[in-house]
C-alpha positions in Angstrom: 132.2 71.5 207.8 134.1 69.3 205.3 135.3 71.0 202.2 135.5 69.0 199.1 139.6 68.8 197.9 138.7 69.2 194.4 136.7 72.4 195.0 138.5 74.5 192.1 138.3 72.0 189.5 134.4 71.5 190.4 133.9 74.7 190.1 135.8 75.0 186.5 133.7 72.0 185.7 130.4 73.8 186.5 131.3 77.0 184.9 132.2 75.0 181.5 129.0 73.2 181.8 127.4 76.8 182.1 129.5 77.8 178.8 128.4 74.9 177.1 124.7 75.3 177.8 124.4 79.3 177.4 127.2 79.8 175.2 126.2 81.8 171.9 129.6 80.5 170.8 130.0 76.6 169.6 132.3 75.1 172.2 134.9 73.2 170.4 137.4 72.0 173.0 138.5 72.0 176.6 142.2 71.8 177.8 142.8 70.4 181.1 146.3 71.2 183.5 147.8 68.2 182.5 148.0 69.1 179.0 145.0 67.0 177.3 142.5 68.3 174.8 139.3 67.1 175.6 136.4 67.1 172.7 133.3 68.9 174.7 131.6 65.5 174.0 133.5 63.5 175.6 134.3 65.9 178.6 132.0 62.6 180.6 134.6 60.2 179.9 137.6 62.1 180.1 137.3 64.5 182.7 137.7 62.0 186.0 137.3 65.1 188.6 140.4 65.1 189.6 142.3 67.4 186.5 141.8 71.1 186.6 140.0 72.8 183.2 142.2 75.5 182.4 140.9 76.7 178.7 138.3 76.9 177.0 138.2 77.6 173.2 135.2 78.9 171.6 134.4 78.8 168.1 132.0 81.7 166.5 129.9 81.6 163.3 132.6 82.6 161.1 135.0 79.8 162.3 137.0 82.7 164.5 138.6 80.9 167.5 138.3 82.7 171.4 140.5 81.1 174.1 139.2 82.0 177.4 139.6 81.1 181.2 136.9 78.8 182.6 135.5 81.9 185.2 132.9 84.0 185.2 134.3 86.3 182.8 134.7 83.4 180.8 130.8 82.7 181.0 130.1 86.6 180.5 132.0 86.5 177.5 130.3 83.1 176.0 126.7 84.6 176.9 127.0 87.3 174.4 127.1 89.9 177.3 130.8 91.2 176.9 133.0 91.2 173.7 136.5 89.7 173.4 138.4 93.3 173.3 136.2 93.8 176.7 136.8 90.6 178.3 140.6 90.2 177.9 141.0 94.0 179.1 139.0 92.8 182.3 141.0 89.6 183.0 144.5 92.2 182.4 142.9 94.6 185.1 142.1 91.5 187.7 145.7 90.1 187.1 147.1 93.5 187.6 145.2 94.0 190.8 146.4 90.6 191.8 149.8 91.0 191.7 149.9 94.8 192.9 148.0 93.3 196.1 150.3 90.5 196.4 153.4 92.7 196.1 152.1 95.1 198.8 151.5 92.2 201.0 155.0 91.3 200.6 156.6 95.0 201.3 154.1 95.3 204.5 155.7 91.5 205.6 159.1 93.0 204.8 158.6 96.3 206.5 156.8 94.8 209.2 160.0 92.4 210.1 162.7 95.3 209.6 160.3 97.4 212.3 160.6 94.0 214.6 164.3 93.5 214.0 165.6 97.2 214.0 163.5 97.9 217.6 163.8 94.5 219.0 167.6 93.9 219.0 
């Protein structure tokens, strides 16, 4: 099975091309990992596969600006189906459960290698 080595920035790609068609939001700009701004209009010409899409801002009715994270919160959010409050307490919670899971993986790794060292030497 051959995986693609631009899987994540496919998939950012596809979830802004999501945004873009279901948005209730006007999608005003893209901003890709190596800094560049990207018009959504020109996303074909620009965007050469290869650079990660790390923002995207949102525009509503009233000309109020919404920065969000290309991900499916992101496309919740754009749909209508979550507010703004609702969607940046969600991506908090998953960042918080992130590191909290990545910290105990480090403690077990830690304790783990004490248990070999105190009992092995």
């Amino acid at each position: 099975m051959c995986i693609s080595s631009n899987f994540i920035e496919l998939q950012a790609y596809n979830i802004c091309e999501e945004i873009r068609k279901q948005s209730v939001y006007t999608l005003v700009r893209l901003e890709i990992s190596e800094g560049w701004i990207i018009e959504p209009q020109n996303t074909q010409n620009y965007w050469d596969g290869k650079a990660l899409i790390t923002k995207v801002i949102l525009e509503d009715t009233k000309g109020k600006s919404y920065i969000i994270n290309p991900d499916a919160n992101g496309l919740r959010f754009a749909k209508g189906e979550i507010t703004y409050k609702e969607y940046r307490r969600i991506e908090k919670s998953e960042n918080l459960k992130a590191i909290s899971f990545f910290a105990l993986l480090v403690g077990l790794t830690m304790t783990m290698m004490y248990i070999l060292v105190k009992f092995l030497t």
